[in-house]
C-alpha positions in Angstrom: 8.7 13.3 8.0 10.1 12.9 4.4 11.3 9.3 5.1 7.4 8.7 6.5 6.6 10.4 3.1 9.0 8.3 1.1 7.7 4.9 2.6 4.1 5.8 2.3 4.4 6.9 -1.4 6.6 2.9 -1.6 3.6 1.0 -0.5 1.4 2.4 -2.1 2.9 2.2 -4.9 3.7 -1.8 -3.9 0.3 -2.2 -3.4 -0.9 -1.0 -7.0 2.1 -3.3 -8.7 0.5 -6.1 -6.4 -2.8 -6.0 -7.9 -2.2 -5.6 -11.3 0.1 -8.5 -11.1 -2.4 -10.6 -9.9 -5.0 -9.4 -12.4 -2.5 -10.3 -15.1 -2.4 -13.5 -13.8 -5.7 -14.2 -13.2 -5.4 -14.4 -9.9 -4.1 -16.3 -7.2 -5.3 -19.6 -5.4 -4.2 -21.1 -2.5 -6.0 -24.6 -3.4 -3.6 -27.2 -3.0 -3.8 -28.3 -6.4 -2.6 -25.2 -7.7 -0.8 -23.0 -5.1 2.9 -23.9 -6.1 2.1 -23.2 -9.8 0.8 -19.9 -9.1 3.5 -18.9 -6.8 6.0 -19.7 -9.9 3.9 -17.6 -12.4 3.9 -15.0 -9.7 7.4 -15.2 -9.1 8.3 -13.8 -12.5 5.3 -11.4 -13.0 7.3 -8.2 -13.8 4.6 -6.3 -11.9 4.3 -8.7 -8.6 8.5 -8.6 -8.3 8.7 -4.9 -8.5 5.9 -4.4 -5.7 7.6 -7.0 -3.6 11.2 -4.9 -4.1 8.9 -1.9 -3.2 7.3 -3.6 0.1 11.0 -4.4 0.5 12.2 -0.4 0.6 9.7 0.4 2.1 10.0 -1.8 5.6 13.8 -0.5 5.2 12.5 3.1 5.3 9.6 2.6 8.1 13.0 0.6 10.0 14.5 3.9 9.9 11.4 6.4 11.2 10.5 3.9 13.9 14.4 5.1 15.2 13.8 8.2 15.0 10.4 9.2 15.6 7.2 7.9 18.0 4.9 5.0 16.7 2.3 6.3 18.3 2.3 9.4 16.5 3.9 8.1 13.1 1.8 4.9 12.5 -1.5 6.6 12.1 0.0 8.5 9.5 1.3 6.2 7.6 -2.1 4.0 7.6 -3.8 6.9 7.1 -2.0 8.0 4.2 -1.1 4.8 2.6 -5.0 4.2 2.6 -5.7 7.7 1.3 -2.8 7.4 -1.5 -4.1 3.2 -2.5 -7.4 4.6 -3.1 -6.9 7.4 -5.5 -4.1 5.1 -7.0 -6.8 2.4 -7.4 -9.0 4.7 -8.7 -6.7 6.0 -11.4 -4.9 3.4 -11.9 -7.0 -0.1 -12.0 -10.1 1.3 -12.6 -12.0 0.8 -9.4 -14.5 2.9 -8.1 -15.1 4.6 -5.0 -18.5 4.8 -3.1 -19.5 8.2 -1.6 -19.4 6.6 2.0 -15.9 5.6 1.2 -14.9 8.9 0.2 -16.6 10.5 3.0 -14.7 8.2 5.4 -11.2 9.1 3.8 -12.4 13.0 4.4 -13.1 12.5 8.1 -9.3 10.5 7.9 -8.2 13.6 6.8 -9.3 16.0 9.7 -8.1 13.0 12.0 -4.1 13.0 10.4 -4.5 16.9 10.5 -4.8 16.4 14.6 -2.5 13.7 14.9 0.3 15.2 13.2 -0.1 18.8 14.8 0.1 17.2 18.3 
């Protein structure tokens, strides 16, 4: 379970290093006048690397629990709490804000990943 933990807490963490790298930049097109430039900007965004070397840990560590544990009971997790986690990281972190239906839906996650992971 800590290795679930520990690649959960990775991409989340990617995810948040994702985004503000591409806010920094100003975002990201994928018109074909100006992909390959922003893919070299990207390419040394201190924020974009480190979430890739993140995503990169983190695929190493979900390697390992798929050997030793069932998909069907570890993959909701993960989702679950990767969601969970990018949300209140999102939240503190870059400033977004969270409807009431949103968090309503992450609470009925909750009770969900409670039954999943007691079975």
């Amino acid at each position: 379970m800590q290795l679930l933990i520990l690649s959960v807490i990775c991409n989340v963490i990617a995810n948040i290093l994702l985004k503000a790298g591409v806010n920094k930049l100003g975002g990201f097109a994928l018109s074909s006048s100006s992909w390959i430039g922003d893919l070299f900007k990207a390419a040394y965004n201190p924020f974009i690397f480190g979430g890739l070397a993140l995503y990169g840990f983190s695929f190493v560590l979900w390697l390992r629990v798929l050997t030793i544990s069932d998909l069907s009971k570890s993959y909701p997790i993960f989702v679950t709490f990767v969601f969970i986690l990018t949300t209140i990281g999102s939240v503190i972190f870059l400033k977004e804000t969270v409807s009431m239906m949103r968090v309503v839906g992450i609470i009925i996650l909750i009770c969900g990943i409670f039954l999943v992971a007691r079975s």
